[in-house]
SETOR-891323 format. One record per residue (C-alpha): residue number from 1; residue in three letters; x, y, z. Coordinates in steps of 0.25 Angstrom, whole numbers, plus 5000, padded with zeros to 4 digits. Example, Ala and Ser with C-alpha at 12.3 -4.5 7.8 and 13.67 -1.06 7.14 Angstrom:
seq/type/X/Y/Z
1/ALA/5049/4982/5031 $
2/SER/5055/4996/5029 $
***
This chain:
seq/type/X/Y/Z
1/UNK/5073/5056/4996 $
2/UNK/5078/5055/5011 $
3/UNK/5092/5050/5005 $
4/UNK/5092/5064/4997 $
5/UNK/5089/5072/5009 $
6/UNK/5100/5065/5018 $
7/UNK/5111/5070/5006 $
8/UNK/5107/5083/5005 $
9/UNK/5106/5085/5021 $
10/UNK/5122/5087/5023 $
11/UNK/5123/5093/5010 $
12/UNK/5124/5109/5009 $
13/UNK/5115/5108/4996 $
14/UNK/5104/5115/5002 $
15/UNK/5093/5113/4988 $
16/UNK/5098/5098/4992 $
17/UNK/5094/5099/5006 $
18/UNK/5082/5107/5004 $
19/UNK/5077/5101/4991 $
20/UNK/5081/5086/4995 $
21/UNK/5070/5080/4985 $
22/UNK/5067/5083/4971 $
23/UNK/5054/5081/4973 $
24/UNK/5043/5092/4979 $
25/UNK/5045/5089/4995 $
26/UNK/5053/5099/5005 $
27/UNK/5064/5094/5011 $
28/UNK/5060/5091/5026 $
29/UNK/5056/5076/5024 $
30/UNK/5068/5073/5017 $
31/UNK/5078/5081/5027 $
32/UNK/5074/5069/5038 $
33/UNK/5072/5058/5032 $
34/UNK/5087/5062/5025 $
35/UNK/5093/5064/5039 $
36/UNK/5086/5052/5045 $
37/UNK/5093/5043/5032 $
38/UNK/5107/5051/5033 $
39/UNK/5106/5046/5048 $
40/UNK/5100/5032/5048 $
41/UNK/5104/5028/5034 $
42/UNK/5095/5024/5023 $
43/UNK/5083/5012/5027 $
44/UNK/5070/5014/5022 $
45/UNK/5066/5015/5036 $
46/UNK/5073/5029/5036 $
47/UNK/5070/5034/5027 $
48/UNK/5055/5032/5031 $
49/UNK/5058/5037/5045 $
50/UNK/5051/5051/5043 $
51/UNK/5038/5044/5039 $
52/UNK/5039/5034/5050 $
53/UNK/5041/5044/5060 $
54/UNK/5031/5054/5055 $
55/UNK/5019/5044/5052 $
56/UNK/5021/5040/5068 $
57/UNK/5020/5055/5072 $
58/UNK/5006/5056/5065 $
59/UNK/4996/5050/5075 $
60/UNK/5004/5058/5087 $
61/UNK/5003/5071/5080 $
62/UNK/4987/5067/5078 $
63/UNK/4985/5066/5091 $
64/UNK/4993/5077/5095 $
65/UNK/4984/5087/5087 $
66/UNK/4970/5080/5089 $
67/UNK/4971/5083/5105 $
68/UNK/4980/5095/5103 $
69/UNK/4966/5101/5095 $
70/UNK/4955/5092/5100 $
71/UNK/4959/5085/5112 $
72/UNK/4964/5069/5117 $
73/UNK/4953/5063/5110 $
74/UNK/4956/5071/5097 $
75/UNK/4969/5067/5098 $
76/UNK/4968/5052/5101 $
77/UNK/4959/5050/5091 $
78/UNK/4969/5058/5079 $
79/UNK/4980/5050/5084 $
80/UNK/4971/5036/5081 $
81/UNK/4966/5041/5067 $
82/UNK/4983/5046/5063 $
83/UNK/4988/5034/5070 $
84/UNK/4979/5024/5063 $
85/UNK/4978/5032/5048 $
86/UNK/4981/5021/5037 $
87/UNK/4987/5032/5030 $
88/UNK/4999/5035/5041 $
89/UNK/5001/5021/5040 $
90/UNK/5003/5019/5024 $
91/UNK/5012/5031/5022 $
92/UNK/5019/5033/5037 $
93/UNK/5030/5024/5033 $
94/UNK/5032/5028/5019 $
95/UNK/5045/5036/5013 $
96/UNK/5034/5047/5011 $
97/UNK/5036/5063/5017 $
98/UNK/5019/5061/5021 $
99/UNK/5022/5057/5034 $
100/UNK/5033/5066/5037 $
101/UNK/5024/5077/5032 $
102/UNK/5011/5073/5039 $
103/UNK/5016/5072/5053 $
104/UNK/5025/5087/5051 $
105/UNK/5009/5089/5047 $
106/UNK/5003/5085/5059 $
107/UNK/5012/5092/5068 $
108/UNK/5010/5105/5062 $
109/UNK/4995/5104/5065 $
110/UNK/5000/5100/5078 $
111/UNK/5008/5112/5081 $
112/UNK/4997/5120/5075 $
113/UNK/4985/5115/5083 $
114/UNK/4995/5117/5095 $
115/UNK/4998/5129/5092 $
116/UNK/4982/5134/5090 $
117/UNK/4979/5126/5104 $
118/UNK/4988/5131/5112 $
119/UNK/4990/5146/5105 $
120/UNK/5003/5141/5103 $
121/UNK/5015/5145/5092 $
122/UNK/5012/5141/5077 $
123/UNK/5027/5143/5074 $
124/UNK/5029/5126/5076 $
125/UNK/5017/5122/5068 $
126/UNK/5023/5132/5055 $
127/UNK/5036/5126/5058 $
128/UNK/5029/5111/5058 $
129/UNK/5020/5116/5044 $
130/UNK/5034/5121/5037 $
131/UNK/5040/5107/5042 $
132/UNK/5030/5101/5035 $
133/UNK/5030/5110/5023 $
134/UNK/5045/5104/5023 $
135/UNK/5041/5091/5022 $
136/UNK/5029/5092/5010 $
137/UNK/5023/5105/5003 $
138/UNK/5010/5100/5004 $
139/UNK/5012/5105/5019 $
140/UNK/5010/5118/5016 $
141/UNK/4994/5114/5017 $
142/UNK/4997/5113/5032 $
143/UNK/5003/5129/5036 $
144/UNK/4991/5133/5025 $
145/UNK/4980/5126/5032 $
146/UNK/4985/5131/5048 $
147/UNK/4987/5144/5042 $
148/UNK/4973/5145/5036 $
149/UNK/4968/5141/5049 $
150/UNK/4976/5151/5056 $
151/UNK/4972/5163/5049 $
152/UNK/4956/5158/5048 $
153/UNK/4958/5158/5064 $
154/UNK/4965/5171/5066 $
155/UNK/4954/5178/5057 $
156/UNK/4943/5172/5064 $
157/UNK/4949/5174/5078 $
158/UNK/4942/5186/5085 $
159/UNK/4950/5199/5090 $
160/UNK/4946/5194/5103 $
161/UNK/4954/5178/5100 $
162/UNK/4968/5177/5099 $
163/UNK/4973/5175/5088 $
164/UNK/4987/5169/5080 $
165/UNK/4996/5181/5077 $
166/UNK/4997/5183/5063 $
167/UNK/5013/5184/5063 $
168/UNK/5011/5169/5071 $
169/UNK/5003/5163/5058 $
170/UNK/5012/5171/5048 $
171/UNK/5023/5164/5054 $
172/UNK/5017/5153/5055 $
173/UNK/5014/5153/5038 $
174/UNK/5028/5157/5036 $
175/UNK/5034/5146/5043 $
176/UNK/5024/5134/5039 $
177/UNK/5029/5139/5024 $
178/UNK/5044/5140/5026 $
179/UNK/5047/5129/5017 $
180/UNK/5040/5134/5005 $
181/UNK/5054/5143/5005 $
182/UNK/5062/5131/4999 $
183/UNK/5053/5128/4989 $
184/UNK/5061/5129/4976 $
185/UNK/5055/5133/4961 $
186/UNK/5054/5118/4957 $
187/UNK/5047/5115/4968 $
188/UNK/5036/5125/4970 $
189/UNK/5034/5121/4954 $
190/UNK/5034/5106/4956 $
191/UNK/5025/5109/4968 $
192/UNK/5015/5115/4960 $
193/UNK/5015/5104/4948 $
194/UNK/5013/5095/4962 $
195/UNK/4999/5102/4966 $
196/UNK/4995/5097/4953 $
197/UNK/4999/5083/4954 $
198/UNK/4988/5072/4956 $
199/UNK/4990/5060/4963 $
200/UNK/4985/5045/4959 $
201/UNK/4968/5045/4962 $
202/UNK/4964/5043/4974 $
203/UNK/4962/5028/4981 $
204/UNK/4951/5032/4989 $
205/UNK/4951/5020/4996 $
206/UNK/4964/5019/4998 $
207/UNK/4963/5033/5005 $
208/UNK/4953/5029/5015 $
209/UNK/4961/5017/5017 $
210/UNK/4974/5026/5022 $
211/UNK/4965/5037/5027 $
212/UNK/4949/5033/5032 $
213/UNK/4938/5039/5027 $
214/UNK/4933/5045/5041 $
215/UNK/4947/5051/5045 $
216/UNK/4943/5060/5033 $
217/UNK/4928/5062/5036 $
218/UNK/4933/5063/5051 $
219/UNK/4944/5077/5049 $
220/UNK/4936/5083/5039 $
221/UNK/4923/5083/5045 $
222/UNK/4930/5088/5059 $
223/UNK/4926/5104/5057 $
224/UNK/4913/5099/5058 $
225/UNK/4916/5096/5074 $
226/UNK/4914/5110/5074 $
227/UNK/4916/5117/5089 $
228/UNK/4921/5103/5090 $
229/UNK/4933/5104/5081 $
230/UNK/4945/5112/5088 $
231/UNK/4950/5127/5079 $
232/UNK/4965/5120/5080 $
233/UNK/4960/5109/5069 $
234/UNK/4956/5119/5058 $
235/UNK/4971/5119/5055 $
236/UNK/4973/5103/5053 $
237/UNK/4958/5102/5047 $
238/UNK/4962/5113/5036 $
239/UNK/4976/5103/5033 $
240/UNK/4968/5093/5032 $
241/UNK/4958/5099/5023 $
242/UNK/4968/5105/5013 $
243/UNK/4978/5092/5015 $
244/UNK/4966/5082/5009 $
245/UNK/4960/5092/4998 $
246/UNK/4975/5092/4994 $
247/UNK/4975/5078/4993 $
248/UNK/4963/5075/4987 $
249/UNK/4964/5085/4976 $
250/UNK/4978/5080/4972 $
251/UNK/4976/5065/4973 $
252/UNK/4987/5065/4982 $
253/UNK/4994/5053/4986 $
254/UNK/4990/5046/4997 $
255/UNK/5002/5048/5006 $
256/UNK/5001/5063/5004 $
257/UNK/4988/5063/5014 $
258/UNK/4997/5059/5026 $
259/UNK/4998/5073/5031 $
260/UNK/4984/5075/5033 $
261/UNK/4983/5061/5041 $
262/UNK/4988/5068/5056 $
263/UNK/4976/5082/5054 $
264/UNK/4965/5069/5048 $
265/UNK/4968/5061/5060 $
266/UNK/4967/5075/5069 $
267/UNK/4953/5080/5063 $
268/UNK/4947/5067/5063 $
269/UNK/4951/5062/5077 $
270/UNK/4945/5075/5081 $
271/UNK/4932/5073/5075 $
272/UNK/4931/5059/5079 $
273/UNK/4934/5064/5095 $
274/UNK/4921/5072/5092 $
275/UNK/4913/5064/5086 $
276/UNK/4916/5052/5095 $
277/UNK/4909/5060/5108 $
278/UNK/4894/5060/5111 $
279/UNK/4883/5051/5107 $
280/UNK/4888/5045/5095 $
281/UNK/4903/5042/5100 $
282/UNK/4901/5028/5099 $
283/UNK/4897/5029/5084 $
284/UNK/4909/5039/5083 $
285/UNK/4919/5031/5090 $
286/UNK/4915/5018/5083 $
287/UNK/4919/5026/5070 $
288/UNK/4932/5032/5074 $
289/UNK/4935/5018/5079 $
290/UNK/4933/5012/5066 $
291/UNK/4940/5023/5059 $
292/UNK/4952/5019/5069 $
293/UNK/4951/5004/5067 $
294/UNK/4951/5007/5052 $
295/UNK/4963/5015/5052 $
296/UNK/4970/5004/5059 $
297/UNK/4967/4995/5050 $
298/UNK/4972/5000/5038 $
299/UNK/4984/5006/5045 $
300/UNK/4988/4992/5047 $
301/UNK/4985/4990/5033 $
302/UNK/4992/5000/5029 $
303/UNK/5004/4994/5037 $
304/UNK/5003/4982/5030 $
305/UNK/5004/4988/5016 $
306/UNK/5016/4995/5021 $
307/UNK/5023/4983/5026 $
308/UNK/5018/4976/5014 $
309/UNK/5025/4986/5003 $
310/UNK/5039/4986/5012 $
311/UNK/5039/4972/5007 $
312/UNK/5037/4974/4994 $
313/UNK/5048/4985/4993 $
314/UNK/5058/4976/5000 $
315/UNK/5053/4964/4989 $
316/UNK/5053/4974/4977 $
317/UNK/5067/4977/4983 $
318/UNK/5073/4963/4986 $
319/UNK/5067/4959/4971 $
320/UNK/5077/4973/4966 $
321/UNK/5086/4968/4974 $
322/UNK/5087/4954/4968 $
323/UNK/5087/4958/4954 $
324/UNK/5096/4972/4954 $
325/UNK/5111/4971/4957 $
326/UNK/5116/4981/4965 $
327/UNK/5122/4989/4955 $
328/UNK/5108/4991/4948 $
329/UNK/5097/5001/4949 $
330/UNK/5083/4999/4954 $
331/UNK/5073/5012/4949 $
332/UNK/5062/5015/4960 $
333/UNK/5052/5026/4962 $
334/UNK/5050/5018/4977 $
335/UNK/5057/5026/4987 $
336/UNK/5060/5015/4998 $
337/UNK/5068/5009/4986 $
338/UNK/5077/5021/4986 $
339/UNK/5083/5015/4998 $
340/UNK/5093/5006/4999 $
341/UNK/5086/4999/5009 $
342/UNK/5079/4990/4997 $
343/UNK/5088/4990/4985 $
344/UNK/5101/4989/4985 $
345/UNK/5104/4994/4969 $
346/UNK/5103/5007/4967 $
347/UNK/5089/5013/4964 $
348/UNK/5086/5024/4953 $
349/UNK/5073/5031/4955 $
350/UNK/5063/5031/4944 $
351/UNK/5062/5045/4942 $
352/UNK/5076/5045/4936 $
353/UNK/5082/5041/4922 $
354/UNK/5092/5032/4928 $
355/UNK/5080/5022/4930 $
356/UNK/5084/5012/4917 $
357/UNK/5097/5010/4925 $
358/UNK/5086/5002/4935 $
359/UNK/5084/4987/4932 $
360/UNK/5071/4986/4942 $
361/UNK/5063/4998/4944 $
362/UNK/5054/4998/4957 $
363/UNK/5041/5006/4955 $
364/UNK/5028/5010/4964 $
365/UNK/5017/5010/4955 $
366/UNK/5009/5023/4959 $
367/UNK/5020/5030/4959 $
368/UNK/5020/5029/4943 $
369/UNK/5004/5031/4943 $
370/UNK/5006/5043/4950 $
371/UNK/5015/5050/4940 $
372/UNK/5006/5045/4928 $
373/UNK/4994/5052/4934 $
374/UNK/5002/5065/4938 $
375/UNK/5006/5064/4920 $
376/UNK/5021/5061/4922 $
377/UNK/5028/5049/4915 $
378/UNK/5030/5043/4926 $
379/UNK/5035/5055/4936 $
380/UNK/5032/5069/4940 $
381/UNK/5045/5073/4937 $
382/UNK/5044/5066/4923 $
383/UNK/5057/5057/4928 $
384/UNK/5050/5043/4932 $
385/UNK/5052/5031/4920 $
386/UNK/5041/5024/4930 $
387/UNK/5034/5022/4915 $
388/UNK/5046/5018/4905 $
389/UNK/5049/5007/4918 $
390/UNK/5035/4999/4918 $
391/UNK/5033/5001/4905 $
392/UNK/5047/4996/4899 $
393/UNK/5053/4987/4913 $
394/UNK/5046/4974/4918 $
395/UNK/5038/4973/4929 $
396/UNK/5045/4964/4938 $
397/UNK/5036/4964/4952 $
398/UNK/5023/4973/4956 $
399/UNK/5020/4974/4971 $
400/UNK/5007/4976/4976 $
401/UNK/5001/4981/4989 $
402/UNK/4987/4980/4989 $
403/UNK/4984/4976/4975 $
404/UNK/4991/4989/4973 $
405/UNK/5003/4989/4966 $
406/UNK/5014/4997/4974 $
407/UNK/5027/4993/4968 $
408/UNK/5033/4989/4956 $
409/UNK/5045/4981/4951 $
410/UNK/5051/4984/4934 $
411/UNK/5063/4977/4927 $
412/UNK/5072/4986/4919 $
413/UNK/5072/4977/4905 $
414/UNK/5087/4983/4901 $
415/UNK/5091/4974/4913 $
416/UNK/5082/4962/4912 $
417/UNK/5091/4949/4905 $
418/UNK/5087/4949/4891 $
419/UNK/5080/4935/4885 $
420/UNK/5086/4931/4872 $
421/UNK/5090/4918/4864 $
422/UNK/5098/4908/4874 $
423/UNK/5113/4907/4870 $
424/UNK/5119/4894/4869 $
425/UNK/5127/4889/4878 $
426/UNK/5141/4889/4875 $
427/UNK/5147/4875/4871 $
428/UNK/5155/4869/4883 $
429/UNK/5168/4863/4882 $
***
């Protein structure tokens, strides 16, 4: 993906430079991580840059926004829940546009709450919103939930209170929405066969292993705080609400929760610097601590199993490797495979026909189970062969993580040596 961004950069073909991808994202993620490739070539580790970089700015930007709205202990406590969330760990390395998006997430709510704090200008949190409108579509939850929020504050607001000038949250809306300009035919339409879509069902203890149970009961019980609960956290509290009925009611994949992990961390820090005061603190502070310890934990775990699948693709690789020339052709749906970091044939994604030209295919299994549950053979643009290939190749090797299957290695049987009927040797002299 970065690869096509980096050669449409210093092109004049503007549907290139805007329309990078074929898929449904804006062009914003790939522009960086294009120019980060163009300039420091094409290691994995580039290419991840944008995720690395992002996922590190998450627990500042926590912390920044607890004690912008509720004070330093708010904000010490945000930045402990972002900085030890299991689920920052699993996905803050990963080739993914989640972590670029959530941390363009949290500093929007940063320049918001700011801007409410202060009386300041809401010019840089719409700019913030339309950046990250640019990166993801599902963005546009963020500018709708701030903007509910501003016009229920102006209405309620007396004629004695001051209030925001409506030009100021008009041209707040129209520049939080900017990027909905560039939005071609096909892509409003595959957007809207998109809303639709549902996701593999949900692992629900795998989500309170990335995300535990009382971050959740911690932010979404914080209204109750009351006098307690600061006005300039209606904005992030609405996000979050609408960001987590959006995922549960689409059966989202995990990933895709990421960008509510910095208003979670926010709302449930605040809580717990409430309810850790008075007679019960002790009770209180033994829980958060738990809470805390617990993240720890399985963010180290989740470390682990990151470490562990980089081995496995560099052993999935060295196996391709060994048993394809370099004149041949490897068919993956794995993106790290795309780079020549791994293999060094030639790869042909399995979305394309070109994919009986591949002697080994290298697959990730709930890649395939997603499409079959959305009713596509194979792919949602009716292109992936994921089915003729494990139904017609070998299965040469199946990795696991976990007990979970998480890649998988087919042989192309037009390229396997045939067995027949030995031929005699030929008489010597």
């Amino acid at each position: 993906m970065a690869r096509l961004a980096r050669e449409a950069i210093p092109s004049r073909d503007w549907a290139a430079l805007l329309h990078p991808t074929r898929w449904q994202y804006p062009p914003l993620f790939f522009w960086v991580d294009g120019v980060l490739v163009r300039l420091l070539g094409e290691p994995l580790a580039v290419f991840r840059l944008p995720s690395i970089v992002s996922s590190a700015f998450l627990a500042p930007l926590a912390y920044s926004i607890g004690r912008a709205a509720g004070g330093e202990r708010s904000g010490l406590l945000a930045g402990c829940y972002a900085l030890l969330l299991p689920l920052a760990h699993r996905y803050g390395s990963a080739l993914l546009v989640d972590p670029f998006q959530a941390a363009l997430v949290g500093a929007a709510l940063l320049a918001f709450v700011r801007a409410e704090t202060r009386g300041g200008s809401l010019i840089p949190a719409g700019a913030l919103c339309a950046l990250a409108v640019s990166t993801k579509y599902t963005s546009l939850l963020l500018p709708a939930a701030l903007l509910l929020v501003l016009l229920a504050d102006r209405a309620r607001r007396g004629a004695s209170e001051r209030k925001r000038a409506a030009i100021e949250i008009v041209l707040f809306a129209l520049l939080s929405l900017l990027p909905l300009l560039f939005l071609r035919q096909e892509d409003r339409a595959l957007l809207r066969a998109m809303a639709f879509w549902r996701s593999l069902p949900f692992d629900w203890a795998d989500l309170f292993r990335a995300v535990p149970a009382p971050l959740f009961v911690l932010a979404l019980l914080a209204p109750l705080l009351r006098a307690r609960f600061p006005r300039v956290m209606r904005g992030p509290y609405l996000f979050l609400v609408l960001w987590l009925l959006f995922f549960f009611w689409g059966r989202r994949q995990m990933n895709w929760l990421l960008p509510a992990s910095v208003p979670l961390a926010v709302l449930a820090g605040r809580a717990t610097a409430v309810w850790t005061e008075g007679r019960r603190s002790l009770l209180a502070v033994s829980a958060a601590a738990a809470v805390l310890l617990y993240g720890g934990y399985r963010s180290a775990r989740e470390i682990l199993i990151y470490r562990e699948t980089e081995r496995i693709y560099s052993e999935a690789a060295a196996y391709a490797n060994d048993h394809v020339p370099p004149e041949g052709v490897v068919v993956v749906d794995a993106l790290p495979f795309e780079s020549p970091l791994y293999l060094h044939s030639s790869t042909c994604n399995a979305r394309f026909a070109c994919y009986r030209e591949g002697r080994l295919a290298l697959l990730v299994p709930w890649v395939f189970e997603n499409y079959k549950l959305r009713g596509f053979d194979g792919s949602a643009w009716g292109e992936v062969h994921e089915r003729e290939i494990r139904e017609t190749w070998r299965l040469e090797k199946r990795f696991l993580v976990d007990g979970r299957p998480i890649l998988e290695i087919y042989a192309n049987p037009a390229f396997m040596p045939r067995r027949g009927r030995a031929e005699p040797p030929e008489p010597g002299p």
